[in-house]
C-alpha positions in Angstrom: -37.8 -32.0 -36.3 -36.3 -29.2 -33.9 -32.7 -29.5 -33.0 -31.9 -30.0 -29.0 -31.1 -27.3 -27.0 -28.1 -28.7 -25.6 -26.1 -26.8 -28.2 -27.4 -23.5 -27.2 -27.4 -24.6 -23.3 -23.8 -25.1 -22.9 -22.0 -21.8 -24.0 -24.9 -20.3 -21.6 -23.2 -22.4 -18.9 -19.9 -21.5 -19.8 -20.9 -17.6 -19.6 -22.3 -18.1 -16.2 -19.2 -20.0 -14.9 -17.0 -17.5 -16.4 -18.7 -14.7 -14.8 -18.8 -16.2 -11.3 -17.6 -13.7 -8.3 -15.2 -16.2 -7.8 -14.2 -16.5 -11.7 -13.4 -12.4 -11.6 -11.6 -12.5 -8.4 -8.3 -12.0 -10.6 -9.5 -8.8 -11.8 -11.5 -7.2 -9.0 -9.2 -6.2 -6.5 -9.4 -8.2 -3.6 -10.3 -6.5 0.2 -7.6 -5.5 2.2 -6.7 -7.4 5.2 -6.1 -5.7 8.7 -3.0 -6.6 10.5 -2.2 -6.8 14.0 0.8 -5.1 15.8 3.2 -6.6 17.6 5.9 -4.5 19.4 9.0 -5.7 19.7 11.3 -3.3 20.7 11.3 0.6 22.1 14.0 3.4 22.3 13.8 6.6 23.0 13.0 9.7 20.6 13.8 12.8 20.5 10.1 15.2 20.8 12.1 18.1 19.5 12.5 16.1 16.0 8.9 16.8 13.7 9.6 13.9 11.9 9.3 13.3 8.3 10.8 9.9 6.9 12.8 7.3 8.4 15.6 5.1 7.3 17.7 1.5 8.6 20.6 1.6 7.4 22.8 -1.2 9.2 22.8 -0.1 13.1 21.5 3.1 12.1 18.6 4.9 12.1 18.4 8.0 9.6 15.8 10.3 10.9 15.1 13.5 9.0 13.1 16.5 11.0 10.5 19.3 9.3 9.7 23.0 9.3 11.3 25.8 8.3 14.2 26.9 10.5 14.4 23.9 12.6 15.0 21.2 9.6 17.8 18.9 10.1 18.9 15.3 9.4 20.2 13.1 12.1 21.8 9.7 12.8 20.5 7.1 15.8 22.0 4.7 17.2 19.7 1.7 16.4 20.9 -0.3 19.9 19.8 2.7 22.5 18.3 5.4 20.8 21.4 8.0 21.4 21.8 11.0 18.6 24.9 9.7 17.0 25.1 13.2 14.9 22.5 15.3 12.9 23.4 18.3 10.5 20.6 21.1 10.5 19.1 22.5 6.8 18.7 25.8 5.1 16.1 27.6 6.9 14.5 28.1 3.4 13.9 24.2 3.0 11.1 22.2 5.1 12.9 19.0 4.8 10.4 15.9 4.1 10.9 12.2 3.4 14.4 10.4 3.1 15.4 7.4 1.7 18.9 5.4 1.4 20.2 4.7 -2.4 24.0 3.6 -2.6 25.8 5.8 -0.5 23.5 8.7 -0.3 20.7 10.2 1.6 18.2 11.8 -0.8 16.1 14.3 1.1 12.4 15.7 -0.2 11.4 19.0 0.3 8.0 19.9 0.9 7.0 23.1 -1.8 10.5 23.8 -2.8 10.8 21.2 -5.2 13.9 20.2 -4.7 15.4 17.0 -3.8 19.0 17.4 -1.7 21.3 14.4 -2.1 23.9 14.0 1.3 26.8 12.0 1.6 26.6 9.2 4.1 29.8 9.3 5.3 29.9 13.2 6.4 26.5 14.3 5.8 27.7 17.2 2.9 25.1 17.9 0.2 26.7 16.4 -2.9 23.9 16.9 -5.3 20.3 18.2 -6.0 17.1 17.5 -7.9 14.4 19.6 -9.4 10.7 18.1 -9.4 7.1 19.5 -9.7 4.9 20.2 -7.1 5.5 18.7 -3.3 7.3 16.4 -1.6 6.1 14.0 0.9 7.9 11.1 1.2 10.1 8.6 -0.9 11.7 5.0 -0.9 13.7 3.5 -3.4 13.0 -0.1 -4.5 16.2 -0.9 -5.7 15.0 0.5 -9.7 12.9 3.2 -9.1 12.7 6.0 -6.5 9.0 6.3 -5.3 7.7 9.3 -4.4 4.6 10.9 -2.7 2.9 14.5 -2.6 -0.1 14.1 -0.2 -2.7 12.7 -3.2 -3.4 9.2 -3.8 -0.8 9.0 -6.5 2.4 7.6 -6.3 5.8 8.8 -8.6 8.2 6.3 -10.3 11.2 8.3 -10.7 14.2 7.6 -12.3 17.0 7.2 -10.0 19.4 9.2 -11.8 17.3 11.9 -13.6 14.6 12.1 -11.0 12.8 12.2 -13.8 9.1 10.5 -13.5 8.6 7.2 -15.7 5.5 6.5 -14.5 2.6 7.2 -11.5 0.0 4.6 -9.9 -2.9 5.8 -7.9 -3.4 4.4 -4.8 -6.9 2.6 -3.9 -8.2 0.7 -1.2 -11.3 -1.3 -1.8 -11.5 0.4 -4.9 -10.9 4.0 -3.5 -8.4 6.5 -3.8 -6.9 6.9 -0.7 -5.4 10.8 -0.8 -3.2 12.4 1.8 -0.1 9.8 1.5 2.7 10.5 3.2 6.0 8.6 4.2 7.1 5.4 2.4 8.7 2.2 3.0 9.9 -0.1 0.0 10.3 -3.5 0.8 10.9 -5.7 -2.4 7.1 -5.3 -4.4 5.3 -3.9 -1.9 5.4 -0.2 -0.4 4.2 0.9 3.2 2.8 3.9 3.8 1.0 6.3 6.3 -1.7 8.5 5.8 -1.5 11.9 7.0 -3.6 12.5 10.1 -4.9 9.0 10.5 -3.1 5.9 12.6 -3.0 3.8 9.6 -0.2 2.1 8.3 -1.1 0.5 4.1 0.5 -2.0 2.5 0.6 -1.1 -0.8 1.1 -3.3 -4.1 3.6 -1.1 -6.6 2.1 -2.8 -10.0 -1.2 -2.5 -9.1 -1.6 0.6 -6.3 -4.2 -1.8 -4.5 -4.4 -1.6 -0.6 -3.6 -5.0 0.4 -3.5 -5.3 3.6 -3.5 -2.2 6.4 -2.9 -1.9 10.1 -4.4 0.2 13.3 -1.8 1.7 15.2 -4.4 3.1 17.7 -2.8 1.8 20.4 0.4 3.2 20.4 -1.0 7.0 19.0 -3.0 7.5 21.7 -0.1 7.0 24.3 1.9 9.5 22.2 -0.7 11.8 20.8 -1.2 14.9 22.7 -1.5 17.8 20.3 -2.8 18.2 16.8 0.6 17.7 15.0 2.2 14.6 17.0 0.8 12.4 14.3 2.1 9.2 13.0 4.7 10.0 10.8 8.2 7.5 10.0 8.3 3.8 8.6 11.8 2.0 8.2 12.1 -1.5 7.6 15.0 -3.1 10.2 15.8 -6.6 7.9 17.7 -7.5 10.5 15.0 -8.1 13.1 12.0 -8.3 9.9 10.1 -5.6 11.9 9.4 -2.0 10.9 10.5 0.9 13.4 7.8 3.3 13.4 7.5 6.6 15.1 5.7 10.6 14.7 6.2 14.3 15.0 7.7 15.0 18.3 6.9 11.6 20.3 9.2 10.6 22.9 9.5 7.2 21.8 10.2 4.8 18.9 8.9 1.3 18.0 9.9 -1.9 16.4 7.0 -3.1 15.3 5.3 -6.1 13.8 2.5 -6.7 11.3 0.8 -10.1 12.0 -1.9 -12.0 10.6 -4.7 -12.4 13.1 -6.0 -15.5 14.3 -8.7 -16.8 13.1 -11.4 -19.1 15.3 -12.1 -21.7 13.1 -16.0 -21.8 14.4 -16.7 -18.3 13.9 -14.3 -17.9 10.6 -16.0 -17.2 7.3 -15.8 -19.6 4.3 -12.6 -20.1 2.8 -12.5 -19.0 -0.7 -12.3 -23.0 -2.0 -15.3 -23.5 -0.4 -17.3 -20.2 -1.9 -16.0 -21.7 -5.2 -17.7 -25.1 -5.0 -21.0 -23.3 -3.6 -21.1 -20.6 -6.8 -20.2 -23.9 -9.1 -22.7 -26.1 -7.8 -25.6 -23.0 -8.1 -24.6 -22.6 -11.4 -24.6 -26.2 -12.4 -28.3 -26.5 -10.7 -29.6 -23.7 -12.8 -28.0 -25.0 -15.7 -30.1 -28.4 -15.0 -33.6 -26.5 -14.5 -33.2 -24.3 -17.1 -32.3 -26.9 -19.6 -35.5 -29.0 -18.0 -37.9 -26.6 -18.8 -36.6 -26.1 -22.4 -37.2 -30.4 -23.0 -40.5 -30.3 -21.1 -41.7 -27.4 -23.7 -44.2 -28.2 -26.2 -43.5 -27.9 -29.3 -45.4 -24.4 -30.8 -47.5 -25.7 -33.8 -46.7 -24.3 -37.1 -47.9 -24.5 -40.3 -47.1 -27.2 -43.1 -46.5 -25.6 -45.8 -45.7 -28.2 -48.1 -48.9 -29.9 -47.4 -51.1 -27.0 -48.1 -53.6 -26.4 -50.6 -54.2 -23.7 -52.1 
């Protein structure tokens, strides 16, 4: 007599089940989500300043400025917008992305490869760092400073060496996304904006996946007018929860933000519960016919052997 199938049916089952879309969805990275932007606030911006990073820092607004000769670093009032004081740069440095650690300013420079470290409190230049390659822009999430130099890959830097402990590339929906510019930390996540384009990422710093992104179409193409007034300048304002965003030589700033959309429950897609019960219930169905046709077989006929005669 033949054994049953059920033995050999059910780690079948189990290896469909396991392989389910739904099954993987912890280790195939998920599709970023668009956000919608909500503006909040606007102040006025100097559209002398090429701006390269951004930086909240109580009722402050660090702002640091690009190109060679006209580099500086400057202090906003966060309440109406006013140029509290600014200190101009070397004219050999392009100055690039800043970020607050302590009570320091750390500055980028774009192909020098150094990293200038200011004093808060009077704006001096109290230390340096030497890095390879360029500098884009930088945030500091309270253990590592991050750093970016226009590729998809992102530098983990030690905060007192500036030495890099590690790098994650950036993908979104499983694609490098090159040309990353200014950063925002805020706790495990990381904000950027991509050179040239009007979108702001939300980026996970363990994994380097896009999670969610939003279009900021609406407020470039009030501000826009030449070839270099790109977006350009996240800071987060905890205060109000928003981000104030602005670019190279606009004449404004916003507080900005980034909203889940609402969804029309008649025109929404499946929720992901749902898509797991559908996959389950396939499975289990083919697992039923499959095993059906296996009973209903007939037996092939083979021979006796022991009954033979020779």
């Amino acid at each position: 007599m033949r054994g049953s199938p059920w033995p050999s049916i059910v780690p079948i089952a189990l290896l469909l089940l396991l392989l389910s879309p739904q099954s993987l969805g912890e280790e195939t990275p998920q599709s970023a989500e668009e956000r919608n932007v909500e503006i909040l606030r606007i102040l006025p911006h100097d559209s002398s300043s090429f701006t390269q990073g951004l930086e909240v820092l109580g009722d402050s607004i660090f702002e640091s400025s690009g190109l060679y000769g006209h580099s500086r670093l400057s202090e906003i009032d966060a309440l109406n917008g006013e140029i509290i004081r600014q200190v101009s740069i070397d004219d050999s440095y392009f100055a690039e992305g800043i970020t607050v650690i302590n009570q320091s300013i750390i500055m980028l420079t774009w192909r020098e490869e150094v990293a200038l470290e200011f004093a808060i409190s009077n704006f001096s230049i109290i230390g340096n760092f030497s890095f390879e390659g360029e500098g884009w822009g930088i945030c500091f999430n309270g253990e590592h400073l991050i750093t970016s130099n226009g590729t998809s890959e992102l530098s983990f830097r030690d905060p007192n060496t500036f030495e890099t402990d590690f790098t994650i590339i950036v993908t979104w929906d499983g694609s490098p996304v090159s040309n990353l510019n200014e950063l925002e930390c805020v706790n495990e996540k990381i904000f950027a904006n991509i050179w040239m384009q009007d979108f702001i990422l939300e980026i996970s710093s363990t994994s380097g996946n896009v999670e969610n992104f939003a279009s900021l179409i609406s407020i470039t193409s009030e501000q826009e007018t030449g070839p270099e007034e790109v977006l350009n300048g996240i800071a987060f304002d905890q205060s109000s929860g928003g981000f104030w965003i602005t670019g190279k030589n606009w004449t404004q700033m916003y507080l900005v933000d980034f909203t889940i959309p609402e969804e029309n429950p008649s025109e929404g897609s499946p929720s992901e519960k749902t898509l797991l019960v559908a996959t389950i219930c396939g499975t289990i169905a083919s697992i039923i016919f499959i095993s059906r046709k296996i009973l209903n077989k007939k037996d092939l006929e083979t021979p006796n052997f022991k009954d033979s005669h020779p």
